[in-house]
C-alpha positions as CSV (number, residue, x, y, z in Angstrom):
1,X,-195.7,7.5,-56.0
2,X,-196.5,11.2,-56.9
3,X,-193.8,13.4,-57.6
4,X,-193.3,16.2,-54.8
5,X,-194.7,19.9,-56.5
6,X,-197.8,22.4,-56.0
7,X,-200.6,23.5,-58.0
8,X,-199.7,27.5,-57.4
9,X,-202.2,30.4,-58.8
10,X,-199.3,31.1,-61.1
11,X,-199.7,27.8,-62.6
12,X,-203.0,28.0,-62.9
13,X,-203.0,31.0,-64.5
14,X,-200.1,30.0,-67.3
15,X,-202.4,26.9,-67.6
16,X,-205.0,29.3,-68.8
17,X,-202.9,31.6,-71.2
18,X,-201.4,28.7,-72.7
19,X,-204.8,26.7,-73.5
20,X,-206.1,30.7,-74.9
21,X,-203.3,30.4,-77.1
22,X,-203.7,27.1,-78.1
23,X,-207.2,27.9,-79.4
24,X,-205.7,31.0,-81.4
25,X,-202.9,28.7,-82.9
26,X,-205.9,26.2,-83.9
27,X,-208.3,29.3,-85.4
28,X,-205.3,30.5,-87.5
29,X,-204.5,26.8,-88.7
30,X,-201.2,26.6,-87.6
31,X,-201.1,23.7,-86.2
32,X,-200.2,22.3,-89.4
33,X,-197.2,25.1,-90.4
34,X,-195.8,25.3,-93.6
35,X,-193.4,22.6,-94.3
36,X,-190.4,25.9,-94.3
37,X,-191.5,27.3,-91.4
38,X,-191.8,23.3,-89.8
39,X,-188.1,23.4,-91.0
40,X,-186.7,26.5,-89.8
41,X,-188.2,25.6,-86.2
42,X,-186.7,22.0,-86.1
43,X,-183.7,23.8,-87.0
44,X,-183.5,25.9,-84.1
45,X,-184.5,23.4,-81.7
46,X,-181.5,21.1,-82.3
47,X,-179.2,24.6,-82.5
48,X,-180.3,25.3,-79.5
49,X,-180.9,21.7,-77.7
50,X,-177.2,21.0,-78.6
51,X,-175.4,24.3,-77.8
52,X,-177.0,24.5,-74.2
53,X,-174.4,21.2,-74.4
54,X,-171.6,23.3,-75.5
55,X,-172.4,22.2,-79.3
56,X,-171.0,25.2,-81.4
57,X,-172.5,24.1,-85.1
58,X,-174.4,27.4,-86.4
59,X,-178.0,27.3,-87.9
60,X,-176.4,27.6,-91.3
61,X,-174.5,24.7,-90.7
62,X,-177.0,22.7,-89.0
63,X,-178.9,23.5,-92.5
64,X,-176.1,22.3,-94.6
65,X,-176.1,19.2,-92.4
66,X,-179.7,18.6,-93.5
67,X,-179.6,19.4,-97.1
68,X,-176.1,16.6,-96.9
69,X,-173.7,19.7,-97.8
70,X,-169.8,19.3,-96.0
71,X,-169.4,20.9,-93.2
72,X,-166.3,21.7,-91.6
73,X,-166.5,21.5,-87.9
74,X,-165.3,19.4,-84.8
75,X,-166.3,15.5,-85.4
76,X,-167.9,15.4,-82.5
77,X,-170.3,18.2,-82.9
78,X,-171.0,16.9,-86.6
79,X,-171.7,13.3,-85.0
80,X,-174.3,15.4,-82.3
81,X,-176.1,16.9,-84.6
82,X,-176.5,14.4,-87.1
83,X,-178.1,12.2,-84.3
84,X,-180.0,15.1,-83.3
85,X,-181.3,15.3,-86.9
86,X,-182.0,11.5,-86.9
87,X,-183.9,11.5,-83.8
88,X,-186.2,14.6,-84.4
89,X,-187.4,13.0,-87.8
90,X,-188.3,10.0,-85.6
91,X,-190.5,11.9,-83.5
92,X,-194.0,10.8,-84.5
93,X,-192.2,6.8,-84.1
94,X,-191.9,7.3,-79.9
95,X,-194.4,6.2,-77.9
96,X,-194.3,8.7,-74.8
97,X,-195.6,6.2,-71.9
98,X,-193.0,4.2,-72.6
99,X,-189.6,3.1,-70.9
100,X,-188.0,1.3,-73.5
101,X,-189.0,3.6,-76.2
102,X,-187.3,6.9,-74.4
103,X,-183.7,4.6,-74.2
104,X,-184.0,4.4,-77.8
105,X,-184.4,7.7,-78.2
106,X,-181.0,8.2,-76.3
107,X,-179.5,5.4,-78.2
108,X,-180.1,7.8,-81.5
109,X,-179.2,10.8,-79.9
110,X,-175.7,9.3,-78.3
111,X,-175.0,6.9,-80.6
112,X,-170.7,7.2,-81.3
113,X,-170.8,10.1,-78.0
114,X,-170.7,7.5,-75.6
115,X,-170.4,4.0,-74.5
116,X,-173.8,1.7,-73.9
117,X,-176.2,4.6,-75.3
118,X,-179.8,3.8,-74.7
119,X,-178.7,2.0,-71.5
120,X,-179.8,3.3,-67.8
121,X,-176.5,4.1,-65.4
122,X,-175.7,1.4,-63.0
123,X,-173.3,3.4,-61.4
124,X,-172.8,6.6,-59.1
125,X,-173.1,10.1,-60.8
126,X,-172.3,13.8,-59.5
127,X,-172.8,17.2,-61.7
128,X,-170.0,19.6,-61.6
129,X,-170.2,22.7,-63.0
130,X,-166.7,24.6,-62.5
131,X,-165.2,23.1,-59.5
132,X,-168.8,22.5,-57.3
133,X,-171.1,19.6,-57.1
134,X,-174.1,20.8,-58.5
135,X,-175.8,17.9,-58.3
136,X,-175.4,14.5,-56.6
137,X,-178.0,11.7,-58.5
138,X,-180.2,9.2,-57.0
139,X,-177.8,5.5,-56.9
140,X,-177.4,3.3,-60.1
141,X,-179.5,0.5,-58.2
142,X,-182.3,2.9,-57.8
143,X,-182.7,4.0,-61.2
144,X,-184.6,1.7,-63.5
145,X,-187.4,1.9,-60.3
146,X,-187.4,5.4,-60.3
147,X,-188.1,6.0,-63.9
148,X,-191.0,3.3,-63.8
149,X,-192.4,5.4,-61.0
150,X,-192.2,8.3,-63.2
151,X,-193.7,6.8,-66.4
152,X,-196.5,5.6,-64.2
153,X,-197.4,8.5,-62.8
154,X,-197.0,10.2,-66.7
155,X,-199.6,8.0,-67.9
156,X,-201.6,7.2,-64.9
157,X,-201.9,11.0,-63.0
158,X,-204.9,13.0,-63.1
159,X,-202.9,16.7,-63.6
160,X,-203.3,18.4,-66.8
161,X,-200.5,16.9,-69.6
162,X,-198.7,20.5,-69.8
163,X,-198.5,19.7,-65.9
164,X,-197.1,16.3,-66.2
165,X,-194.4,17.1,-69.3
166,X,-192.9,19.8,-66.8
167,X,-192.6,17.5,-63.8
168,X,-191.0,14.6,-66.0
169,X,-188.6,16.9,-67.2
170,X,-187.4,18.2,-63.9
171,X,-187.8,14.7,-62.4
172,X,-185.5,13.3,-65.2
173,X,-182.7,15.5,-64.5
174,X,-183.1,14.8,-61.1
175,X,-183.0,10.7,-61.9
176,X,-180.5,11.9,-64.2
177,X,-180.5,8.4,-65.8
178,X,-177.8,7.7,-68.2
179,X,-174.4,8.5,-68.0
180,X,-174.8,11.6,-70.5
181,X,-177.2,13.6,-73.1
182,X,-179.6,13.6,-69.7
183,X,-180.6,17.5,-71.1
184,X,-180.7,16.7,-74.5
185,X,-183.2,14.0,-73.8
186,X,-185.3,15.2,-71.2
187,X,-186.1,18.4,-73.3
188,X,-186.7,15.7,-76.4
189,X,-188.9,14.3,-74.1
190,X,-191.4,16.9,-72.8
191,X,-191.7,17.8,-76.6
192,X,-192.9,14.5,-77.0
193,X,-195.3,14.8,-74.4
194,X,-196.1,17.9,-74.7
195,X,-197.4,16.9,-78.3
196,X,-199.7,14.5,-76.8
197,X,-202.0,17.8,-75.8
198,X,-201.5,19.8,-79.5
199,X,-199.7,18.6,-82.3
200,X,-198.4,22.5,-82.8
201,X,-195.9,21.4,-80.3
202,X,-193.6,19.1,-82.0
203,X,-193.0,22.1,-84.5
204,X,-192.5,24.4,-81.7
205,X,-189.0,26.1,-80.9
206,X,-189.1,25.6,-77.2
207,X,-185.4,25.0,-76.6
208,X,-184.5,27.9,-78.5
209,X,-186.2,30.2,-75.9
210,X,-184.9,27.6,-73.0
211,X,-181.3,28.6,-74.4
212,X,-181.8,32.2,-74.2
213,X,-182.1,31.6,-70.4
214,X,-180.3,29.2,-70.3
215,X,-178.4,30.3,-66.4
216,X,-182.1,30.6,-65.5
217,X,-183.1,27.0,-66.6
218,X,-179.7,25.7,-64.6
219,X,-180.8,28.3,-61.3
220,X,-184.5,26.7,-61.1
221,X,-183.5,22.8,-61.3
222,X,-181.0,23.7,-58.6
223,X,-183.9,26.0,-56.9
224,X,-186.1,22.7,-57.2
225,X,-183.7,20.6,-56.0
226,X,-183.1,22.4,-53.2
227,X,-187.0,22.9,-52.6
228,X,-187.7,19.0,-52.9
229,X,-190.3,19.8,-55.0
230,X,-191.0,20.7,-58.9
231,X,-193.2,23.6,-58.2
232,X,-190.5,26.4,-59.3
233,X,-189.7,24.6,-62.4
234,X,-193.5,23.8,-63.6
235,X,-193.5,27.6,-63.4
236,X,-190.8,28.3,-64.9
237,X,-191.1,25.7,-68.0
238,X,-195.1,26.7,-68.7
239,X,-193.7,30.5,-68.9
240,X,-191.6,29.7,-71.7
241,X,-194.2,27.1,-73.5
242,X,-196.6,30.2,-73.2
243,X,-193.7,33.1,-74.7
244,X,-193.0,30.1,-77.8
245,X,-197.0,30.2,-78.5
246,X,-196.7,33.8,-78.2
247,X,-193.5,34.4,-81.2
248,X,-195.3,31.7,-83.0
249,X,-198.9,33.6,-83.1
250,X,-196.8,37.4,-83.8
251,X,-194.5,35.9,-86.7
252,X,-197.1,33.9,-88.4
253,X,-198.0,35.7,-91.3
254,X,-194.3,37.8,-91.1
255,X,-192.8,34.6,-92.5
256,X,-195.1,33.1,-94.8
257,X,-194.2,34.1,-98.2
258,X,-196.9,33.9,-101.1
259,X,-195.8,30.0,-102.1
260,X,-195.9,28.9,-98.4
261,X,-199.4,30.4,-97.7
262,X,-200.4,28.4,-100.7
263,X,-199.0,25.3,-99.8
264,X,-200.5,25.9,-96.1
265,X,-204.0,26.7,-97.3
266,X,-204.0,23.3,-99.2
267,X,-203.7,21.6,-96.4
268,X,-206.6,23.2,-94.7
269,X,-209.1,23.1,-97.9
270,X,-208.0,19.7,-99.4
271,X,-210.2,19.0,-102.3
272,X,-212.7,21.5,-101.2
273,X,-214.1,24.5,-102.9
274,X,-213.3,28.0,-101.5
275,X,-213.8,31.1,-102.2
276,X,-210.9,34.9,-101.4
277,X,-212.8,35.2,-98.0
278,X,-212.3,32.0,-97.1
279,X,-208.5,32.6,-97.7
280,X,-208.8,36.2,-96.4
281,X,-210.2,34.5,-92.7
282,X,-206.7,32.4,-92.5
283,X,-204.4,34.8,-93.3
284,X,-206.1,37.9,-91.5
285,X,-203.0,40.1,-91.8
286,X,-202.7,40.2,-95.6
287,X,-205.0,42.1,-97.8
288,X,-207.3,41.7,-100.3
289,X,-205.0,42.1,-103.4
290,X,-202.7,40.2,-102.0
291,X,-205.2,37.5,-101.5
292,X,-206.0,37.8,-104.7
293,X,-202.2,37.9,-106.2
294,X,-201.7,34.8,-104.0
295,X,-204.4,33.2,-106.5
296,X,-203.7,34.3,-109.4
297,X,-200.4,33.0,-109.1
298,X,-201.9,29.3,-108.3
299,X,-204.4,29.5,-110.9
300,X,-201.0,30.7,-113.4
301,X,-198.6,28.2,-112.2
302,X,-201.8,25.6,-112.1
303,X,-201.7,24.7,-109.0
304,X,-205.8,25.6,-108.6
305,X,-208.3,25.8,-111.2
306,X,-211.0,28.7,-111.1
307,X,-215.1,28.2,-111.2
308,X,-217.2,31.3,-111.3
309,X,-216.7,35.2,-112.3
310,X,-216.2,37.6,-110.1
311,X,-218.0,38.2,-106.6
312,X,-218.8,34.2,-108.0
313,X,-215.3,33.2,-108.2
314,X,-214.5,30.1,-106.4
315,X,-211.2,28.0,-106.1
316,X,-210.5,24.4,-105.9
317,X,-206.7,23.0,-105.7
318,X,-205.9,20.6,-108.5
């Protein structure tokens, strides 16, 4: 059965400003980013994933954690990220149409948080934020059918993928199928999905703009809820898919240093001979001596060797 939501104008229209910058993230190459940049983002996704949970671990920490430096902060926030860390270099191993694969992806995430991790609720389960019930769930009987209804009509649906990823999300905190980590995962989750329509999008910071309205992201669900239908939250979750595309595409060049648009531009070429303009069309917001510096620097440390003189000159990575 189809999930309850509308196909609105504004939809429609975020549909197109997303897929416009899709194409502009694909004509500048970045969706392959530089392995720092690839870093920095995955960073700030689990930063931010984790303290919409109340996590308090910094980005320097969270860094530290990653490079295996101590870090002195509550257990329980080491053990979250840690499993955060795990799961998010397991990202390419998920297959996204399936059940059984999504409850192992909680088991990672909640492993030593909770009892029976990667296992669907059986009981009974309220939200309460402050004193109120935010949020009373579907039964525990109900909920293993529920969430094979939703992975069919995930796989199965006609609606545009950046549609669907939207509707599972709201749909899963509505299920809200295990006992805890329901956020964590079902934001894991539309990442997943969402890379199934561009790779760019397992690199891409969404939670981090998810935290910064973070009451807003709480106020639509309940708005949805209350609506019986997904509409206001596909809105809402597309607007801040388009604003990540949008900080990627204005800090792209910003944050590449010299040795990282090298590195990138390997990936692009390969073994293939190029020439400064061919550089120059990728990196657009450099200029021409600092194309050429970037070069020179190759050729010095030996990274590329040089064919040609001059106007000639071509480059080939060794």
């Amino acid at each position: 059965m189809k999930p309850p939501y509308e196909i609105t104008n504004k939809i429609l229209n975020l549909i197109a400003s997303i897929s416009e910058r899709i194409g502009e993230v694909n004509a500048a190459h970045l969706n392959k980013p530089p392995t720092e940049l690839r870093k920095k983002n995955r960073i700030k996704t689990i930063q931010s994933s984790l303290e919409i949970e109340g996590n308090t671990l910094t980005i320097a920490q969270i860094t530290d954690l990653l490079d295996n430096k101590r870090v002195l902060a509550p257990k329980k926030d080491i053990v979250e990220v840690k499993n955060a860390i795990n799961v998010y270099n397991k990202l390419d191993k998920f297959k996204v149409y399936d059940l059984k694969s999504l409850c192992k992806a909680h088991e990672i995430l909640m492993k030593d948080l909770i009892e029976n991790s990667g296992k669907l609720r059986t009981s009974s389960v309220g939200i309460i934020k402050g004193s109120d019930i935010t949020h009373v769930a579907p039964p525990g009987e109900m909920v293993f059918s529920l969430m094979k209804d939703l992975f069919e009509y995930l796989k199965n649906d006609d609606d545009l993928i950046l549609i669907k990823s939207c509707v599972f999300h709201y749909e899963f905190e509505f299920i809200h199928p295990f006992i805890d980590g329901n956020g964590r995962i079902g934001r894991l989750w539309q990442t997943i999905i969402l890379k199934e329509h561009s790779p760019i999008f397992g690199f891409l910071p969404i939670e981090t703009l998810v935290k910064t309205k973070q009451q807003e992201y709480y106020n639509i669900l309940g708005k949805s809820d209350n609506q019986g239908s997904s509409t206001a939250f596909i809105e809402f979750m597309l607007e801040i898919i388009k604003d990540a595309l949008e900080d990627l595409l204005k800090i792209q060049n910003i944050n590449l240093s010299s040795n990282d648009r090298i590195i990138h531009f390997k990936d692009i070429v390969e073994n293939d001979l190029f020439s400064r303009q061919d550089y120059l069309r990728v990196f657009k917001n450099i200029s021409s001596a600092t194309a050429s510096r970037d070069l020179k620097v190759a050729f010095d440390k030996g990274i590329i060797e040089k064919l040609g003189d001059k106007r000639m000159t071509k480059y080939r990575y060794i």
